[in-house]
C-alpha positions as CSV (number, residue, x, y, z in Angstrom):
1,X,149.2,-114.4,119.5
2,X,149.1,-118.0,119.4
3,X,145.7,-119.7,120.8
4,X,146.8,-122.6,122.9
5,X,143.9,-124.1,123.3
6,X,143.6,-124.6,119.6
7,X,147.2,-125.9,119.7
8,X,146.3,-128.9,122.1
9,X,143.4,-129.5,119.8
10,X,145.5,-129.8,116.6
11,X,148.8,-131.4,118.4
12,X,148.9,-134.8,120.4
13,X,150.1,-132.8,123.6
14,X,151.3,-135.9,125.1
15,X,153.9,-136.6,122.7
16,X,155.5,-133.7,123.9
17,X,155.4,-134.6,127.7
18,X,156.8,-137.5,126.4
19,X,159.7,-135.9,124.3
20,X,160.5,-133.7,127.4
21,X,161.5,-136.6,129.9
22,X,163.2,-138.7,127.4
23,X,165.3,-135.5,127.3
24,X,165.9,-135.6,130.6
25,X,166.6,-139.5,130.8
26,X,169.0,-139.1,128.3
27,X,171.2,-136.1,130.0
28,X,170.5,-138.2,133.0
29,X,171.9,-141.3,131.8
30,X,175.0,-139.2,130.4
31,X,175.3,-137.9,133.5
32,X,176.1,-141.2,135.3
33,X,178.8,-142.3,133.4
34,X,180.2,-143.4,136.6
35,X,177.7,-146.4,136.9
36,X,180.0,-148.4,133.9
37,X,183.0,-148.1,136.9
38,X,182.0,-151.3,138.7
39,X,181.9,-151.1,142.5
40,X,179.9,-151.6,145.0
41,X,179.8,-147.9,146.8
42,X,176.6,-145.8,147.6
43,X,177.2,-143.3,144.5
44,X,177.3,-146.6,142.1
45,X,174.3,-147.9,143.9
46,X,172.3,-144.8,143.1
47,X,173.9,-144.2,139.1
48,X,172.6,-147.6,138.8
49,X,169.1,-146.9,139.9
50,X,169.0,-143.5,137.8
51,X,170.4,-146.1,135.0
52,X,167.5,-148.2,135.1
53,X,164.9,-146.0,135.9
54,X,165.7,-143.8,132.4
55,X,166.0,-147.0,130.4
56,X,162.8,-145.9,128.4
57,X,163.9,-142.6,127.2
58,X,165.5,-143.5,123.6
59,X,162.8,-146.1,123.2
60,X,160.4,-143.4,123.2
61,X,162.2,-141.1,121.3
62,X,161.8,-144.4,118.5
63,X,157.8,-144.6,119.8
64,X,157.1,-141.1,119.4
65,X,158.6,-141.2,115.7
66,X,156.9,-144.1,114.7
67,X,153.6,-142.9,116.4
68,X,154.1,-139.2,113.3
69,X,155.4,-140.9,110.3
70,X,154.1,-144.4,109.8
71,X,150.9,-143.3,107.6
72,X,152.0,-140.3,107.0
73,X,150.3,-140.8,103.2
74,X,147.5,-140.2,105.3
75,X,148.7,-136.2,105.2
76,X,151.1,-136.0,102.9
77,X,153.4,-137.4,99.5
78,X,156.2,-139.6,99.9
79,X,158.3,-137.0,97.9
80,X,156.9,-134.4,100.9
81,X,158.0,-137.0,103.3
82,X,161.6,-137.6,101.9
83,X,161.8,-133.6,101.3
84,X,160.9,-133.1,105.2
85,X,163.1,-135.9,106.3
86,X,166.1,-134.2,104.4
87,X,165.4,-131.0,105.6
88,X,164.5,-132.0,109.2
89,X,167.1,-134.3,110.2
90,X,169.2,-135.6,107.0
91,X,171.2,-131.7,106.9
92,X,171.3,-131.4,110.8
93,X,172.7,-134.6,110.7
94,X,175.8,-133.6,107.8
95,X,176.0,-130.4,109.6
96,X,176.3,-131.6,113.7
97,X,178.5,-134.7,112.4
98,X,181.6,-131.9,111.2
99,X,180.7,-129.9,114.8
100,X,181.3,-132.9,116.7
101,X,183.9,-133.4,114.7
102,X,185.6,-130.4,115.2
103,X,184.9,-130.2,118.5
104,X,186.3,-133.8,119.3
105,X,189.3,-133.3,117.0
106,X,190.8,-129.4,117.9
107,X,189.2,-129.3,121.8
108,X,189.3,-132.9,123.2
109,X,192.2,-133.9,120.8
110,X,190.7,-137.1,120.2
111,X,192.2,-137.1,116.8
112,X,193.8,-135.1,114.2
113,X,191.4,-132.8,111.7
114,X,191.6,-134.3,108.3
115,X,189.0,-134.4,105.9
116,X,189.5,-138.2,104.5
117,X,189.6,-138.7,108.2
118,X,186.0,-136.9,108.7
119,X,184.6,-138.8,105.6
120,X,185.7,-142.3,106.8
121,X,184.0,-141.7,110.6
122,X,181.2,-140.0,109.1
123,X,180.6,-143.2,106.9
124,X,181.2,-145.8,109.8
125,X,179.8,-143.5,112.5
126,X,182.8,-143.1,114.5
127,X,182.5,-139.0,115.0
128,X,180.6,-139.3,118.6
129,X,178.5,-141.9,119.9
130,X,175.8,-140.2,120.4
131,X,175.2,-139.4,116.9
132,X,174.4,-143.5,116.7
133,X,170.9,-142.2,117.2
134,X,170.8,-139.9,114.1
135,X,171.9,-143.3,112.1
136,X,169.3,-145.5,113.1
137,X,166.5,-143.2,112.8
138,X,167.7,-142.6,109.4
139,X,167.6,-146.3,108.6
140,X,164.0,-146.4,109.7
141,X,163.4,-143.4,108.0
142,X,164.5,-145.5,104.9
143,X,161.7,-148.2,105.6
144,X,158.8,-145.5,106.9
145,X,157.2,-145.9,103.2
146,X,156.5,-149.9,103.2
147,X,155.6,-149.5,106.7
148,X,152.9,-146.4,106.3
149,X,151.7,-148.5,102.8
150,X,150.9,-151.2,105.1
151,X,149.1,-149.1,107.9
152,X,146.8,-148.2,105.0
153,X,145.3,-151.3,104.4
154,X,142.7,-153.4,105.8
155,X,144.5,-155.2,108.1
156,X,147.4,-153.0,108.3
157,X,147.6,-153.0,112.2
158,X,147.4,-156.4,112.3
159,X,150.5,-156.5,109.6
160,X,152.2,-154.1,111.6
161,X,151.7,-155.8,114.8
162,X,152.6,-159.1,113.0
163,X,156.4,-156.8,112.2
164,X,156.0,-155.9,116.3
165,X,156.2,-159.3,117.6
166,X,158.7,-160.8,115.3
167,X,161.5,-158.5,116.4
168,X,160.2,-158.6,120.1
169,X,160.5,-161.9,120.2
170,X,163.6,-162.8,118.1
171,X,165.3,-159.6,120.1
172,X,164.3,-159.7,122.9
173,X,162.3,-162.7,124.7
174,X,164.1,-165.1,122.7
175,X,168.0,-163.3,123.0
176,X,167.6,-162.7,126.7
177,X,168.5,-166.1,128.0
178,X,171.8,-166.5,125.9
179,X,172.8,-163.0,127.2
180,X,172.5,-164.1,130.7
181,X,174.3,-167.5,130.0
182,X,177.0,-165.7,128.1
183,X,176.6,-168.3,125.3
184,X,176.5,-167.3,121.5
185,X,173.6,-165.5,119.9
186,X,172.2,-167.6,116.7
187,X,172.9,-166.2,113.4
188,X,168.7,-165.3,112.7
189,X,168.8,-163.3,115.8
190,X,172.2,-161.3,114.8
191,X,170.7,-160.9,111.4
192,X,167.5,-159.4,113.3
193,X,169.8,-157.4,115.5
194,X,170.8,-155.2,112.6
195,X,167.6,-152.9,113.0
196,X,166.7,-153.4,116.8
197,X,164.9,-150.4,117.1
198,X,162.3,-151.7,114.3
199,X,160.1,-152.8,116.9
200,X,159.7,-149.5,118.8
201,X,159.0,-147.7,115.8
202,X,156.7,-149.8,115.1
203,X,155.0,-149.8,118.7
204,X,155.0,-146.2,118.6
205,X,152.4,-146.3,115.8
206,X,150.3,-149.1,117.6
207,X,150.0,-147.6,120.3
208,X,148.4,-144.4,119.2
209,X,145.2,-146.6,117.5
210,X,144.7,-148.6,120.0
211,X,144.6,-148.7,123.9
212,X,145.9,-152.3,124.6
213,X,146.0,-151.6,128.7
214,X,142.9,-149.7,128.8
215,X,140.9,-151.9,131.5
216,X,143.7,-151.2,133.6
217,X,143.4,-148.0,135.9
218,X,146.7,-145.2,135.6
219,X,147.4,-145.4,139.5
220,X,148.0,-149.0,138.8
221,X,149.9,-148.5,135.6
222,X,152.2,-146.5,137.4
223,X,152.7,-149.2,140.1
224,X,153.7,-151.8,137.5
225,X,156.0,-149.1,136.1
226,X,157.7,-148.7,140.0
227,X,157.8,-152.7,139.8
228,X,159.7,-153.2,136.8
229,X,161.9,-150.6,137.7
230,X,162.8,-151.9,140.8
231,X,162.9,-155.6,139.7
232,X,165.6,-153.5,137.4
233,X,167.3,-152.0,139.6
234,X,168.0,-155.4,141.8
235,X,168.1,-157.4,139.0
236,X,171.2,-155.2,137.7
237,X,172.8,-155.0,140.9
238,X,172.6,-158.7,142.1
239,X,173.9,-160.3,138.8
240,X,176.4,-157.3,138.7
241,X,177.9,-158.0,142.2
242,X,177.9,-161.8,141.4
243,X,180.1,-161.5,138.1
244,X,181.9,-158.4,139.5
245,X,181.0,-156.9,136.5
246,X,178.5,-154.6,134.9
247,X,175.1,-157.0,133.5
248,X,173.3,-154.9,131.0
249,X,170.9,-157.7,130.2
250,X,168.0,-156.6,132.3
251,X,167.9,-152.4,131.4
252,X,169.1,-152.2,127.9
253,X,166.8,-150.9,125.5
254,X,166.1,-154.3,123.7
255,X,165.3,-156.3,127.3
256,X,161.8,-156.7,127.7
257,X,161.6,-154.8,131.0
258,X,162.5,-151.8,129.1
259,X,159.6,-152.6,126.8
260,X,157.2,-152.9,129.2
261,X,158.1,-149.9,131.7
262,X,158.2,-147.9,127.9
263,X,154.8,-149.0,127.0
264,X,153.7,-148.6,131.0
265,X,154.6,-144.6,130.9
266,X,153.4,-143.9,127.2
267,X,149.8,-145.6,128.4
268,X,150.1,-143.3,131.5
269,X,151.0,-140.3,129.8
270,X,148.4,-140.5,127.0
271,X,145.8,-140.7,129.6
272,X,146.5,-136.9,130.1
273,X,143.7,-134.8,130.0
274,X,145.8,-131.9,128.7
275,X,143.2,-129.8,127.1
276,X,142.1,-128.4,130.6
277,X,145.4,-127.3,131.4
278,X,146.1,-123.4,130.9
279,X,148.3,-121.9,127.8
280,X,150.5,-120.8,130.1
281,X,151.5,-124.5,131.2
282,X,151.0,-126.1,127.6
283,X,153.4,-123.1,126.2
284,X,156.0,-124.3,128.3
285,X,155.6,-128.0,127.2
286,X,155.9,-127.0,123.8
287,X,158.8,-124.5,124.1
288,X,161.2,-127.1,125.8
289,X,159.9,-130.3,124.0
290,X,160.7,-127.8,120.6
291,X,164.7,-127.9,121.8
292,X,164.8,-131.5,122.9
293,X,166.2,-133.0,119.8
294,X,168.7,-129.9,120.1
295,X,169.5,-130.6,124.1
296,X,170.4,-134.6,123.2
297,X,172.6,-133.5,120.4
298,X,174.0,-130.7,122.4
299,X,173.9,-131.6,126.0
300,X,177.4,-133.8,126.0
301,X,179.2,-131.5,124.5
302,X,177.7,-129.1,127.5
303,X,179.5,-132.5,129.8
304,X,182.8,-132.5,128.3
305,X,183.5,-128.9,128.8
306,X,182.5,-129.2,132.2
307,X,184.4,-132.3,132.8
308,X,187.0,-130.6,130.9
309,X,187.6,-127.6,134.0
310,X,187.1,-130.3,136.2
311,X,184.3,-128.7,138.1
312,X,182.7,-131.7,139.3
313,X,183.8,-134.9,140.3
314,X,181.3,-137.3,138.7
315,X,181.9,-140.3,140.2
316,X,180.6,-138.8,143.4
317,X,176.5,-138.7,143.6
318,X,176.4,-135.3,144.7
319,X,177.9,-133.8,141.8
320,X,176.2,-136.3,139.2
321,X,172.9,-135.1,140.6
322,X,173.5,-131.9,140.6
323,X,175.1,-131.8,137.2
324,X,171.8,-133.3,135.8
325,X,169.5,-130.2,136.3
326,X,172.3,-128.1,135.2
327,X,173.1,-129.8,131.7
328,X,169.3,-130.2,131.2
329,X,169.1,-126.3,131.7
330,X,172.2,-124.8,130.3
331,X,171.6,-127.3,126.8
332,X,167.8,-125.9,126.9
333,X,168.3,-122.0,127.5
334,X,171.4,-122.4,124.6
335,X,169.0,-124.4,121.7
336,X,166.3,-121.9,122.6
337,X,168.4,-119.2,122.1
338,X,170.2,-120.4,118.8
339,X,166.3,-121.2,117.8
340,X,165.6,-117.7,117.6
341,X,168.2,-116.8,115.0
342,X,166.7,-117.4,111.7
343,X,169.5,-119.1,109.8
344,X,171.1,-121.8,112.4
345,X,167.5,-123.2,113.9
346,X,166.7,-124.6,110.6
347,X,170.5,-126.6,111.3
348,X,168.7,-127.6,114.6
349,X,166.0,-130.9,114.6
């Protein structure tokens, strides 16, 4: 019988808490597909809030990895690491990439099942969108060595944070401005572009040795975090209702509102005192942050069926709400079952 008090000893608790509702931004933000229709109705208005207030969830997915792998020499080889990586996410990765495209090719008839066909989308990443993740995190996968070799030196936070601010900046203080003015981003700042993501990683790590918001009190924390995300919120729908178009520039992952409302939670979240809570709570943190990778690689698929009977109509708040608690449910109970069968939860992250 497994001792969870031991567990929340051995296991940073909060990165699971963490997992879980970046699960459920992400199904949420799926779920509101509706916002990216442009008009000015109460079921927009509210796809538009949920839009902003998730804007965090992939960035911590990118914080969380960061935060276990950059000095992981600290545990483990670099051959382990690679070996883990492969095993962990590299073969899930081959494997969900021909399910999706199966799926998409003989049920939504998006295209027509050919092999040089799967080869060519699998190399530019054309299968599903939401694989885009499994791509980037691979990338930084790639550069996890040189960045855990620097987080062993001296000054290796200081190197890493030195990494932090450079894509920050170049990404996301400095690219802001010619996003709003629709004028063309300088070639540095594309060339920067190409790993975006870079910076959360990187954060992630940061984060866990050092409390940068620590004189600042968790009621407060949370404030800011209502703040930004209301600042958001009207932001969005003011600049959006000017233009008569969607803005993204003020909820995407690389504006620096997402940044700070990412860095708000984790702060929060850490703060935790999980070690008083009971095994019976902490089981169920770890049992549905354990299927979380599996509910974002699964949970559209759970969507397009459903849009598929046309059960709901999603462009209608009522149904988008409810759908959210559904997917998030049906997605869980189906990894958690597949987890149980020996063979396929080894094909499941």
């Amino acid at each position: 019988m497994t001792n969870y008090l031991n567990v929340t000893k051995q296991r940073v608790i909060y990165f699971d808490v963490l997992t879980i509702l970046s699960a459920i931004g992400v199904v949420s933000l799926h779920s509101v597909e509706t916002f990216y229709s442009f008009r000015l109705d109460t079921s927009w208005y509210i796809a538009a809030f949920i839009q902003c207030l998730f804007s965090f969830c992939v960035p911590i997915f990118f914080m969380i990895s960061g935060a276990n792998l950059i000095g992981y020499q600290t545990r483990y080889s670099t051959k382990r690491f690679v070996e883990k990586r492969l095993i962990n996410v590299f073969l899930p990765f081959i494997v969900w990439s021909i399910l999706w495209y199966l799926f998409n090719g003989l049920f939504l008839r998006y295209y027509d099942i050919c092999i040089i066909d799967f080869l060519s989308r699998l190399t530019y990443g054309q299968i599903e969108p939401i694989l885009w993740f499994l791509y980037a995190i691979i990338s930084l996968y790639v550069l996890t060595p040189f960045l855990s070799l620097l987080a062993t030196q001296k000054k290796g936070s200081l190197y890493l944070l030195g990494i932090f601010f450079l894509f920050f900046f170049s990404k996301s203080i400095i690219w802001l401005p010619y996003d709003l003015l629709h004028r063309p981003i300088p070639l540095l700042l594309n060339l920067v572009e190409g790993n975006q993501y870079l910076a959360y990683y990187v954060l992630g790590f940061l984060l866990t040795k050092k409390e940068y918001l620590k004189n600042i009190k968790s009621r407060y924390l949370i404030f800011m975090f209502l703040c930004v995300t209301t600042f958001t919120f009207l932001s969005t729908v003011y600049l959006s209702s000017q233009r008569g178009e969607i803005v993204q520039s003020f909820y995407i992952f690389s504006s620096p509102f997402c940044y700070l409302a990412s860095v708000l939670l984790w702060t929060v979240i850490s703060r935790i005192k999980f070690t008083s809570w009971s095994s019976v709570w902490i089981k169920g943190i770890l049992s549905v942050s354990g299927c979380c990778f599996g509910i974002y690689i699964i949970h559209l698929i759970i969507q397009r069926i459903i849009q598929q009977l046309d059960i709901f109509n999603l462009s209608n708040a009522f149904w988008f709400l409810c759908l959210i608690p559904i997917n998030f449910i049906v997605s869980f109970l189906l990894i958690f079952i597949l987890k149980k069968i020996p063979v396929i939860k080894k094909l499941i992250p």
